[in-house]
C-alpha positions in Angstrom: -81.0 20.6 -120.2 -77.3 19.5 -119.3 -75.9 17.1 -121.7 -74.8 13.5 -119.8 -72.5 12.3 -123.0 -69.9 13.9 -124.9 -69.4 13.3 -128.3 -65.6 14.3 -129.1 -63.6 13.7 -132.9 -60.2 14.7 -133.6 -62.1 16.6 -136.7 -65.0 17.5 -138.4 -63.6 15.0 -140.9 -64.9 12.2 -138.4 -68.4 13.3 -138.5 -70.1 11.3 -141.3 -68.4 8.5 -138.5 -69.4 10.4 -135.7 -72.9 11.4 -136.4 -74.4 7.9 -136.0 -73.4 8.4 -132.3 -75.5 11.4 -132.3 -77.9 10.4 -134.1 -78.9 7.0 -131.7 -78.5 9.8 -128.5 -81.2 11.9 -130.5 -83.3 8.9 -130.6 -83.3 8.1 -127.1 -83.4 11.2 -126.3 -80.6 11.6 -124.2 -78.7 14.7 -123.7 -75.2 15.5 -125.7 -73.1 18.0 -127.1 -70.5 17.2 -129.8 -67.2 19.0 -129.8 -63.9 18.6 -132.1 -60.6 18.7 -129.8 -57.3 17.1 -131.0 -54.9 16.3 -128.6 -52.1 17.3 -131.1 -53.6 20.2 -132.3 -55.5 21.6 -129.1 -53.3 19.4 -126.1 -54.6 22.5 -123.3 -58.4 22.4 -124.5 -58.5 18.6 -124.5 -56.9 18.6 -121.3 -58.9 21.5 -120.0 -62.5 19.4 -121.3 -61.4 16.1 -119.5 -60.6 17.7 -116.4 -64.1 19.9 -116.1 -66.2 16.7 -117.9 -67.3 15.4 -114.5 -68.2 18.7 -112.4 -69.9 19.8 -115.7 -72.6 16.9 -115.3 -70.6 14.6 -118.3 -71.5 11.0 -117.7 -69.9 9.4 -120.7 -67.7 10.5 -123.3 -67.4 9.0 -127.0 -64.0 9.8 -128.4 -63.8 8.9 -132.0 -59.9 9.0 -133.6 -58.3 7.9 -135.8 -54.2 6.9 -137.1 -52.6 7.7 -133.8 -55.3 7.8 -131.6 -53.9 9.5 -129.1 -57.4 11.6 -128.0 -59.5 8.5 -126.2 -56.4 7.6 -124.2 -55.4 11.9 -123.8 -59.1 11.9 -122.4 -59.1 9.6 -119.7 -55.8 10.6 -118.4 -57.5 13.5 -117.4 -60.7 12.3 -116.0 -62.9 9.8 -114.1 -65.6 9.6 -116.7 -65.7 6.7 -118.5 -64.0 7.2 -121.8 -65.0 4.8 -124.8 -62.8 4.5 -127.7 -64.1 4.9 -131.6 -60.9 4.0 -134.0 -61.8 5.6 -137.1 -60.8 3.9 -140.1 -57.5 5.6 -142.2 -56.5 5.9 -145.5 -53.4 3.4 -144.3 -54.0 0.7 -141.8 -57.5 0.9 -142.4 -58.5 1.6 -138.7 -55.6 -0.9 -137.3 -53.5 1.7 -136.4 -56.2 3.9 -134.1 -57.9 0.7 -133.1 -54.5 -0.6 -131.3 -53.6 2.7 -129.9 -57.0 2.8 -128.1 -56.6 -0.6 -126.9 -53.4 -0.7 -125.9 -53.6 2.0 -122.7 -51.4 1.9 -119.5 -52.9 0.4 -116.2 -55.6 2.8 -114.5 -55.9 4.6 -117.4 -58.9 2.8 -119.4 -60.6 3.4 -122.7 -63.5 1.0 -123.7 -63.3 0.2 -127.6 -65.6 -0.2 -129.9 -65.3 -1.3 -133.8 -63.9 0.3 -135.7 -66.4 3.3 -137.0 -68.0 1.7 -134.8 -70.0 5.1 -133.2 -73.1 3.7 -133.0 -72.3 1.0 -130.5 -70.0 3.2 -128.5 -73.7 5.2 -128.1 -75.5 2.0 -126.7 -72.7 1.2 -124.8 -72.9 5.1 -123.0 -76.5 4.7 -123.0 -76.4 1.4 -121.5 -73.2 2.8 -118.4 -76.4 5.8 -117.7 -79.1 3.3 -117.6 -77.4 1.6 -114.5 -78.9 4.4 -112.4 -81.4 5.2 -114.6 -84.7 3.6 -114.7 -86.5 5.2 -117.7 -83.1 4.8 -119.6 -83.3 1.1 -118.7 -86.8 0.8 -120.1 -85.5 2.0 -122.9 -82.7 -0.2 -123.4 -84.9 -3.1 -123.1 -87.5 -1.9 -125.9 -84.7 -1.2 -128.1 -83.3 -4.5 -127.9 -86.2 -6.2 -127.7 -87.0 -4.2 -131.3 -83.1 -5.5 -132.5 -85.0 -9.7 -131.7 -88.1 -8.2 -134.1 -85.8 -7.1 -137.1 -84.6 -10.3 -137.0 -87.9 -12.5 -136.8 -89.2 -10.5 -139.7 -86.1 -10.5 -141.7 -86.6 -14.3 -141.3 -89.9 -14.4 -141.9 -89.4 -12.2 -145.1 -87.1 -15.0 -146.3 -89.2 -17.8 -145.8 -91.2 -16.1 -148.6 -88.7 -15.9 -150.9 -89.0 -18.6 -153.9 -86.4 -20.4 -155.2 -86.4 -23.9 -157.4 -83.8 -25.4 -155.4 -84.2 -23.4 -152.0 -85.5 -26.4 -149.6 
């Protein structure tokens, strides 16, 4: 098995961020591997990943950074694989500062962003770019947001039961 999504952080700091990217792959069971790479630390190895991503089967990649947020941006330069963007909150800015920098590429060099920590989404969103030519992925999809309308009907449903004097 060939992983279709690459999950990239600066650090292993990002992980507990991270990891809820991984963790929604798992679920749908579709292929990744996660790697650290820093484009300050490591500029020939992220370049080297972003230019082999494609040839190597690589789909999607989740980039996850944060303060300067160079990595996502570092990433697509480098590749046609569409790149998305997970800020990561700082100690400083409190995720401004990476969320911007993702944002905020050159023309024809694009990085889809997400919320900030936002991981999770940036794994729906990969999920949903491979489901395009992907039938069984679609299915998928659809369940899962289909199951996103049930939360919320039994959230509802759970609060209609709750008793207050003055709750109408």
């Amino acid at each position: 098995m060939s992983p279709l999504v690459s999950i990239i952080m600066g650090s292993t700091s990002d992980l507990p961020v991270m990891e809820k990217a991984c963790q929604f792959l798992e679920e749908m069971e579709i292929p990744f591997e996660v790697n650290a790479l820093s484009a300050h630390r490591t500029p020939a190895e992220v370049s080297d990943f972003a230019r082999n991503a494609a040839s190597r089967g690589i789909k999607c990649i989740i980039a996850g950074a944060g303060m300067a947020a160079a990595l996502p941006g570092v990433i697509a330069a480098e590749t046609v694989v569409p790149v998305i963007g997970v800020p990561i909150k700082g100690s400083v800015l409190e995720g401004l500062d990476a969320t911007f920098a993702i944002m905020q590429m050159p023309p024809g060099i694009p990085v889809a962003t997400v919320a900030i920590n936002g991981a999770q989404n940036a794994a729906i969103l990969a999920m949903q770019i491979l489901a395009q030519s992907d039938e069984t992925l679609m299915q998928k999809l659809v369940a899962y947001k289909a199951g996103l309308k049930k939360k919320i009907v039994k959230a509802n449903e759970d609060l209609a039961k709750l008793e207050y004097k003055f709750k109408c």
